[in-house]
C-alpha positions in Angstrom: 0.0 0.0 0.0 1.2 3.2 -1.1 1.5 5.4 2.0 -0.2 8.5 2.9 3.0 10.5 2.6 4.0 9.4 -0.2 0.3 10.1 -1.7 1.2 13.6 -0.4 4.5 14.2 -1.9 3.0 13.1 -5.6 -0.2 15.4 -4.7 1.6 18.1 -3.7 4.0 17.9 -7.0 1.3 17.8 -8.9 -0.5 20.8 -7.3 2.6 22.9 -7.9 2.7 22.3 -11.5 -0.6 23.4 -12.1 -0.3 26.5 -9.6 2.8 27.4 -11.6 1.3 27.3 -15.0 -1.8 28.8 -14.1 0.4 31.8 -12.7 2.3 32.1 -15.7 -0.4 31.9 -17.7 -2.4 34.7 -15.8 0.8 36.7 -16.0 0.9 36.4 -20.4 -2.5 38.2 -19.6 -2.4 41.3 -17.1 0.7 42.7 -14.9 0.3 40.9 -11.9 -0.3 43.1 -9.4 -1.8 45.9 -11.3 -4.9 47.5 -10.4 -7.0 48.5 -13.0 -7.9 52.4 -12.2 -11.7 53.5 -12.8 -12.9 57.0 -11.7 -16.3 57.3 -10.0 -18.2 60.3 -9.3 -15.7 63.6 -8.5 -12.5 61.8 -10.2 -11.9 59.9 -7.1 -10.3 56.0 -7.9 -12.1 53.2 -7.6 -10.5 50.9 -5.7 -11.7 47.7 -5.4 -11.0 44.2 -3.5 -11.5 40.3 -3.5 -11.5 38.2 -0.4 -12.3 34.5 -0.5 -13.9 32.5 2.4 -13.5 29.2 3.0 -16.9 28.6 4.0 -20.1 29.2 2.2 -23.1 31.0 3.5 -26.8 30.7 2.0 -28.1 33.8 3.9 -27.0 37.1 5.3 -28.7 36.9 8.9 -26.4 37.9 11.0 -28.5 35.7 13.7 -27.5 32.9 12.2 -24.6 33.8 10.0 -21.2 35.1 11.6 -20.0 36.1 7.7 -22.1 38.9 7.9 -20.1 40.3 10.9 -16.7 39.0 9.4 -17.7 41.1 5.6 -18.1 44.4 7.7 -21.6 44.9 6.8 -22.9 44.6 10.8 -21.4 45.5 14.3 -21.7 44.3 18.0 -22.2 46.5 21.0 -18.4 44.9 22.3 -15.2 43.8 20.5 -11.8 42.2 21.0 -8.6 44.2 20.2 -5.8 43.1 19.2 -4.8 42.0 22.7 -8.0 39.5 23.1 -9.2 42.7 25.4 -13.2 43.5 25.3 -13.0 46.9 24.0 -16.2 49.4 22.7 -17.7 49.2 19.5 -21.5 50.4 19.6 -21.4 50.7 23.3 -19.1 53.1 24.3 -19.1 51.8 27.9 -21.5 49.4 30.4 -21.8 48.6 34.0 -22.8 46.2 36.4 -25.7 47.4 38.1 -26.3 44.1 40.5 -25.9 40.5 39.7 -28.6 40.8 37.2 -28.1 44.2 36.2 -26.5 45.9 33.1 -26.3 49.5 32.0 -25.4 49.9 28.3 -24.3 53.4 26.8 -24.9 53.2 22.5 -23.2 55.5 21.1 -23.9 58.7 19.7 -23.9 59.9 16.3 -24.0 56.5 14.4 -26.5 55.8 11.7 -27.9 52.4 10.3 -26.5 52.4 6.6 -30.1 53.3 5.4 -29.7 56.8 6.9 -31.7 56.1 10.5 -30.0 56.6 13.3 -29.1 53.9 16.2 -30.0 54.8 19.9 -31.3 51.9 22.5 -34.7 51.3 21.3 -32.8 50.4 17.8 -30.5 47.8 19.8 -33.4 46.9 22.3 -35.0 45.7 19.1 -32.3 43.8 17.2 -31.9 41.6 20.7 -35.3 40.6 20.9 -35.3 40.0 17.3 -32.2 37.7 17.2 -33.1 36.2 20.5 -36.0 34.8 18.7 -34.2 33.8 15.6 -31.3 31.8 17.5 -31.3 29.5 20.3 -27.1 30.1 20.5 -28.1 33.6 20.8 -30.6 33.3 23.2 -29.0 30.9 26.0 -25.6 32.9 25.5 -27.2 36.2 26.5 -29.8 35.2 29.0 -31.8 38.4 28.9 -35.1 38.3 31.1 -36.2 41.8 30.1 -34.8 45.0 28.7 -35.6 48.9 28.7 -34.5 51.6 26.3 -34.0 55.0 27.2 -32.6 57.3 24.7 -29.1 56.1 24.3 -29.0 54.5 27.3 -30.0 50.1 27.2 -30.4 48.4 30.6 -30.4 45.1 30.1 -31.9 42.6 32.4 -30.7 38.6 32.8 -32.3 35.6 34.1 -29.6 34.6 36.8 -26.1 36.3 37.7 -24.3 36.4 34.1 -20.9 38.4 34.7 -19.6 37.4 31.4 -22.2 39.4 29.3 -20.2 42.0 27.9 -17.9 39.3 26.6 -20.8 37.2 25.0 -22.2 40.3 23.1 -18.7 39.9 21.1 -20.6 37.0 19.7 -21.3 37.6 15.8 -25.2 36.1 16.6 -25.5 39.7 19.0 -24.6 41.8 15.7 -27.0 45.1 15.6 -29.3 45.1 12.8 -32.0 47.6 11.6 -35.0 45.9 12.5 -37.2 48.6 10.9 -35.5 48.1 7.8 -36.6 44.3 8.1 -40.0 45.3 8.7 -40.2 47.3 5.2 -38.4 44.9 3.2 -39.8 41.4 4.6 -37.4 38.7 6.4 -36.9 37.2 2.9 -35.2 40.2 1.4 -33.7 41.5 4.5 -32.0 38.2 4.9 -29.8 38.7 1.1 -28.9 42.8 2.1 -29.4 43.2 6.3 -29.0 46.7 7.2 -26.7 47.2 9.6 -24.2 50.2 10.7 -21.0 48.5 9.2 -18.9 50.0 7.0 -19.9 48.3 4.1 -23.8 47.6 2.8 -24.7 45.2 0.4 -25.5 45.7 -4.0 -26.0 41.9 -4.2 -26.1 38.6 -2.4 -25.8 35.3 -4.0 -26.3 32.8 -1.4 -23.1 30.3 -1.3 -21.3 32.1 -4.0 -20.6 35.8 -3.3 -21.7 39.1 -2.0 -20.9 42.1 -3.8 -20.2 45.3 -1.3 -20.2 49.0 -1.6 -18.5 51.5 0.9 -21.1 53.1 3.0 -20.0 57.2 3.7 -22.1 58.0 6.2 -19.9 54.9 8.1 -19.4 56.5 12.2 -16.0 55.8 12.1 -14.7 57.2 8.9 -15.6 56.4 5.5 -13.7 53.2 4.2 -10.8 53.2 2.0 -11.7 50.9 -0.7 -14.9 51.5 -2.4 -16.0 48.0 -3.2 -15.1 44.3 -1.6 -15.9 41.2 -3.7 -16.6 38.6 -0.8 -16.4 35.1 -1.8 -17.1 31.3 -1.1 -15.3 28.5 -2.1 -14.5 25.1 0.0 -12.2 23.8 -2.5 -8.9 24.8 -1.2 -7.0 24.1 -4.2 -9.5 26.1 -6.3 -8.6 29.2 -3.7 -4.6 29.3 -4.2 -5.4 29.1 -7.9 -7.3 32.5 -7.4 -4.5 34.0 -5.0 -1.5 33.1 -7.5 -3.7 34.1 -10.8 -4.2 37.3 -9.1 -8.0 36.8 -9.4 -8.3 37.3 -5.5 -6.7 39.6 -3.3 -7.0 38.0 0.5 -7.5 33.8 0.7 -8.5 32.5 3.8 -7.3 29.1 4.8 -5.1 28.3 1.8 -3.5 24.7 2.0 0.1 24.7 3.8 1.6 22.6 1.0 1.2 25.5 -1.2 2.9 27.9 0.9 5.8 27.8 0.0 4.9 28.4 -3.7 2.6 31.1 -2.9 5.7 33.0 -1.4 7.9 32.3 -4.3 5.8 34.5 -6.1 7.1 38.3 -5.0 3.5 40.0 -5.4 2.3 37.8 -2.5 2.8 36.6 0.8 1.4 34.0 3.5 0.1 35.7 6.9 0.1 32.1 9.4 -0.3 33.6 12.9 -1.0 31.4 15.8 -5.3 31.5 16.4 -8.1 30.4 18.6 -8.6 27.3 16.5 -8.8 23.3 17.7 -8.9 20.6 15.3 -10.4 17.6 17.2 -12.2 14.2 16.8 -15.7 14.3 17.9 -17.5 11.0 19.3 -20.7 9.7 18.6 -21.9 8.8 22.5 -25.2 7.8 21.4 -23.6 4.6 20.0 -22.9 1.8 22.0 -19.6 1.1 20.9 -18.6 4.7 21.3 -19.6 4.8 25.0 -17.4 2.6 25.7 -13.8 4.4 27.4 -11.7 2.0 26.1 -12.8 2.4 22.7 -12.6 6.4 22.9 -8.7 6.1 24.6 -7.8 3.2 22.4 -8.3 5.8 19.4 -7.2 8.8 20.9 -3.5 6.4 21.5 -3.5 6.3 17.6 -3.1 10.1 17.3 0.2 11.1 15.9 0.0 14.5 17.0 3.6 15.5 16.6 3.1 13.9 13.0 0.2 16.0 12.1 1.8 19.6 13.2 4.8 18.6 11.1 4.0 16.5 8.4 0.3 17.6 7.6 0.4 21.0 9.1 3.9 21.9 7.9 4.9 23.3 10.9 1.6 25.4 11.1 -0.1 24.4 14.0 1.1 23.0 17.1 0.3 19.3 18.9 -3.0 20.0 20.8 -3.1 19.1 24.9 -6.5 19.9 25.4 -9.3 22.1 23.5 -7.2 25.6 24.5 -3.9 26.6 23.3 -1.6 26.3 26.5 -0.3 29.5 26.3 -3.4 31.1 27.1 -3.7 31.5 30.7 -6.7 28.8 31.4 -5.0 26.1 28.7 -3.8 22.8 30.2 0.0 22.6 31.2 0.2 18.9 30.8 2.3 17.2 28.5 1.0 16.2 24.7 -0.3 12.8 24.6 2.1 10.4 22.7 0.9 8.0 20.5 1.3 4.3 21.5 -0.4 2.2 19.1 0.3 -1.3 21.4 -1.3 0.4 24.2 -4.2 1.7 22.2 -4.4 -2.6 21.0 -4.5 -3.2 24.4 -7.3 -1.5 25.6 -9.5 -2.9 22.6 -8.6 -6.2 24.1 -9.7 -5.1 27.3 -13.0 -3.7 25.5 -13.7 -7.5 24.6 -11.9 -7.5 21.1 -9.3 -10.2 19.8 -7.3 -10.3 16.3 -8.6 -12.9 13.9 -6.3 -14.7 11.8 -6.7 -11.7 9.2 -5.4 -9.6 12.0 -8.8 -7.8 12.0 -10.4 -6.7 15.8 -13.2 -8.5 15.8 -16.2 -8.7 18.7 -18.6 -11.2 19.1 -17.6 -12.7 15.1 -18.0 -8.9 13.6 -14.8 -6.8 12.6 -14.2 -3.5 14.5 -15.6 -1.2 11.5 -15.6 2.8 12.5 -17.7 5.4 10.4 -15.2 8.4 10.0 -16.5 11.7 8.4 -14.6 14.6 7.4 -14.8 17.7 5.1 -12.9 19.7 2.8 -13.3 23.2 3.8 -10.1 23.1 5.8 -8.0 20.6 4.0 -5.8 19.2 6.6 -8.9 17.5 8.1 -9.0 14.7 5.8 -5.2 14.2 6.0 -5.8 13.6 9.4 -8.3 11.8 9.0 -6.2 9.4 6.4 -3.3 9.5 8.7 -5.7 8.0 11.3 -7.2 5.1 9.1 -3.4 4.3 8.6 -2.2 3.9 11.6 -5.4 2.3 12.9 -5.2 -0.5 10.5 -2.2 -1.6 11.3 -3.6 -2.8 14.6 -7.2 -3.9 12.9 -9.3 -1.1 13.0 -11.3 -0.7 9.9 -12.4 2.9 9.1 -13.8 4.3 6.6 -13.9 7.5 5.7 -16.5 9.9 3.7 -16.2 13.5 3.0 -19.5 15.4 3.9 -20.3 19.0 2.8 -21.4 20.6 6.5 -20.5 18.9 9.2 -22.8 20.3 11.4 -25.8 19.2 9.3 -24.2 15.8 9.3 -23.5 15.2 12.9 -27.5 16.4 13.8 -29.3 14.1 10.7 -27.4 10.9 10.7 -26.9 9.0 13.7 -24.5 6.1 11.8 -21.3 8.0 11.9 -19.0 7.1 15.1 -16.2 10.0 14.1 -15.8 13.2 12.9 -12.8 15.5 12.1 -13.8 18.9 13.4 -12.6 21.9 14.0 -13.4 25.0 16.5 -12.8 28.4 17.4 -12.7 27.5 21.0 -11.6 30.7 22.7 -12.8 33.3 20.0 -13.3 35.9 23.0 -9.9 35.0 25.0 -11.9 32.6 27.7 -12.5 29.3 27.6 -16.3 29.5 28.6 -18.3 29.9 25.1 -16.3 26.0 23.8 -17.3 24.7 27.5 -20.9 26.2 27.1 -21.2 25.4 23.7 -20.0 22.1 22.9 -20.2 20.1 26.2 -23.4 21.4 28.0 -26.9 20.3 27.4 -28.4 22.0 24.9 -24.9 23.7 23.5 -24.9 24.6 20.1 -22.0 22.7 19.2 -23.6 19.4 21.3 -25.2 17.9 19.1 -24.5 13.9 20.5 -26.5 15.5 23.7 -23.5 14.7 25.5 -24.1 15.7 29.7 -21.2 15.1 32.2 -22.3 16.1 35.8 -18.9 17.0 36.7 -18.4 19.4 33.3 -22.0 20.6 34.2 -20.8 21.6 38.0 -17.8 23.0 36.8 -18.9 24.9 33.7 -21.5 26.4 36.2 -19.6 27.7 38.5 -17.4 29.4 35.4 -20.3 30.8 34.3 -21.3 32.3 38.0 -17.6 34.2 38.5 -16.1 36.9 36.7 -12.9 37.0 38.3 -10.1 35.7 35.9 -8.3 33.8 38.3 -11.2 31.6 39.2 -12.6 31.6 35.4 -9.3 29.8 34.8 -9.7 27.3 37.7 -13.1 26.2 37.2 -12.0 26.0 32.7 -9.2 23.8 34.1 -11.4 21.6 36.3 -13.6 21.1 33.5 -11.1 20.5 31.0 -9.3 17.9 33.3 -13.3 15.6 33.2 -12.9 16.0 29.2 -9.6 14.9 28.3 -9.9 11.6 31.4 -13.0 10.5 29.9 -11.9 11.5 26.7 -14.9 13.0 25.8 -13.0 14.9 22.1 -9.7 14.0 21.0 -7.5 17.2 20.8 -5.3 17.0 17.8 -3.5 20.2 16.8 -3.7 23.9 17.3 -4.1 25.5 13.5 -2.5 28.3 12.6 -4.4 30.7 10.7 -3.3 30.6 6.7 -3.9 33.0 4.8 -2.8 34.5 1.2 -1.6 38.0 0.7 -1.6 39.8 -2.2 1.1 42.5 -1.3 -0.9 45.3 -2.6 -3.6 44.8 0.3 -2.4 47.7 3.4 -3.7 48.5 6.3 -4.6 45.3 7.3 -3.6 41.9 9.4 -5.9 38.4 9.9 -6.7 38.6 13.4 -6.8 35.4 15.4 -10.5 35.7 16.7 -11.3 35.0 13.0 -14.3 38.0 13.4 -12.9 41.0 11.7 -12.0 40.8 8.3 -13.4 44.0 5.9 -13.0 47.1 7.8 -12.5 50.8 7.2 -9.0 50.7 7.4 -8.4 47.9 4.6 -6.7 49.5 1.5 -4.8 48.9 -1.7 -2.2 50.2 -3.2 
């Protein structure tokens, strides 16, 4: 059998010849890194520019969309900086009135991009209208009642929630004009929201693109470029194509065997900054076999994480310890697991399995057969995922792998699969308490086995109950300490974020919350 690195080194080849002559080719037609100059009304430039996501989006509800927030088009009351720091967006500042209490100042002066201006009865209104449109939304913010007054928004929750603020950086909390909605009807409002970003839409096409204009009457300064081109495409290969051809101007997730090619090319670079990102396997618990510890450790010995972060990753990522980086304060300090394959045997021996005289794990007279899904969107998932049917076959593990389109829709409709390769922003706000909340509660919206743990319930509570960052940290340990000894996910690798340059973008850097991507200060030469 040819091995998977090998495979690799011929597809990579392979994928550099075509890169390289569809470059040359798309040099014979243009200069490379020419922008073509068009004058719009008073002589001023037209500057324009194309940014391709690597996941698609059928609507622009920015209660159920995050893209919406990401193309610049909507804003949230709170932000991150640079520093992972909440800092003022809409609000300008808040307070903690009691336990249940919050005071929210909008700002002044800012205008929805249809011309009407945003106070509290504005924001008042996009809560209770996205509260209603999304569960995540909803059991994030925990609002029992709200009251606007001018520009001021006290907000009311159901139990003590110190960590509001820092959900309202949530994408789902974006501000839209619900007004706006009103006159237009969900259906049209949902392909060109109006929010107070500085970009509005000329024209959605769900899963394809959405076509921007700059909006002037933007609070915080008109934009630089006039236009953004803002793409979809999950074929990886089909976005470095676009970045080398010169057809696309900012590529998200681009594969890390083409970056060194990419960079070859002086007109372009590769931005791979360390992010918020886990790629993990996720267990099917409502299947017997799955249940079982043994089974879930046994598989989790096969991991190669060390092989992944060098050989798949390319030396972008680092070996995963736990669901959060450990060099944020509340990550695990314990040591990467190792992989041990004649331990990981063991165990399934201990499960009840023996090796037939095919050296198959077999159970009762049936072969040990797993049901691995993946998907292409972020490539390195199904190398993983190949490197992991390797290595368990050499110790009798069937898997077989398919390649899904949304995992999410997967994991909820089909209840046959026993893995999946996923992959998480687990600490987009700096804390550790929206992956906790999220994807090992009841009703999280990343939980979608229905997974409990009364110990991660107890724990995740008490997170939820403190705002000091000394205890958030404690109580994110205690509960990541349940998850990785039941083995509950299988960490795997921290991602870096990859991301193609084209060296005439300025005034702008991928940030590693993964939220802001077209803003105001985003220019070309």
């Amino acid at each position: 059998m040819i091995s998977l690195f090998k495979t690799r080194k011929r597809y990579i080849s392979l994928l550099a010849s075509v890169l390289l002559c569809t470059a040359m080719l798309a040099a014979c037609g243009k200069n490379e890194n020419q922008m073509v100059s068009v004058k719009g009304e008073g002589g001023e430039a037209i500057k324009q520019i194309t940014v391709i996501r690597n996941f698609k989006t059928a609507s622009l509800d920015p209660h159920n969309s995050w893209e919406t927030l990401r193309a610049g088009i909507v804003e949230t009351l709170v932000r991150m900086d640079e520093k992972l720091e909440l800092k003022a967006w809409l609000a300008t500042k808040w307070e903690a009135i009691d336990d249940v209490t919050w005071l929210f100042t909008i700002r002044e002066g800012v205008t929805f991009q249809d011309g009407t201006p945003l106070d509290a009865a504005a924001v008042k209104a996009s809560f209770e209208r996205g509260i209603a449109a999304s569960q995540v939304l909803a059991g994030s913010l925990k609002i029992e009642a709200m009251e606007a007054d001018g520009n001021e928004l006290k907000i009311i929750t159901s139990e003590p929630h110190p960590s509001l603020p820092s959900e309202l950086v949530n994408p789902y909390a974006s501000v839209i004009s619900v007004a706006a909605e009103e006159g237009l009807g969900t259906e049209a409002f949902n392909l060109a929201p109006v929010g107070t970003g500085p970009f509005q839409v000329v024209k959605f096409t769900p899963n394809i693109e959405v076509e921007l204009k700059r909006y002037d009457g933007y609070w915080d300064g008109k934009a630089k470029v006039n236009s953004v081109v803002y793409k979809f495409n999950e074929d990886s290969n089909v976005r470095a194509l676009a970045l080398q051809s010169k057809e696309a101007d900012i590529v998200y997730s681009v594969p890390a065997e083409t970056v060194s090619s990419i960079e070859k090319d002086n007109n372009l670079h590769v931005e791979s900054i360390a992010g918020l990102r886990v790629h993990f396997l996720l267990y099917n618990q409502q299947k017997p076999l799955m249940q079982n510890i043994k089974v879930r450790k046994a598989i989790d010995l096969l991991l190669n994480r060390e092989s992944v972060a060098r050989d798949i990753m390319l030396g972008n990522g680092t070996p995963a310890n736990g669901p959060f980086n450990s060099s944020l304060p509340f990550g695990s300090k314990e040591a990467v697991r190792e992989a041990d394959s004649a331990a990981a045997q063991k165990l399934l021996m201990e499960a009840g399995f023996t090796l037939n005289r095919a050296g198959k794990m077999e159970s009762d007279g049936k072969e040990l057969n797993l049901e691995l899904a993946t998907y292409s969107a972020r490539p390195e998932l199904s190398l993983i995922a190949q490197l992991l049917q390797s290595d368990a076959a050499k110790i009798g593990i069937n898997i077989h792998i398919s390649t899904v389109e949304n995992a999410d829709t997967y994991i909820r409709e089909n209840k046959q699969w026993d893995i999946v390769t996923y992959s998480n922003l687990s600490a987009p706000r700096g804390d550790g308490g929206y992956f906790l909340n999220a994807a090992l509660m009841p009703g999280g919206s990343l939980n979608g086995t229905h997974y409990e743990n009364r110990s991660i319930i107890e724990a995740v509570n008490k997170l939820n109950a403190t705002n000091d960052l000394a205890s958030r940290a404690h109580f994110t340990q205690e509960a990541v300490k349940v998850v990785m000894d039941e083995v509950i996910h299988s960490y795997i690798v921290y991602p870096n974020l990859i991301v193609g340059v084209n060296n005439r973008v300025t005034g702008w850097k991928p940030g590693p919350e993964e939220y802001y991507i077209i803003t105001n200060q985003l220019d070309v030469k």
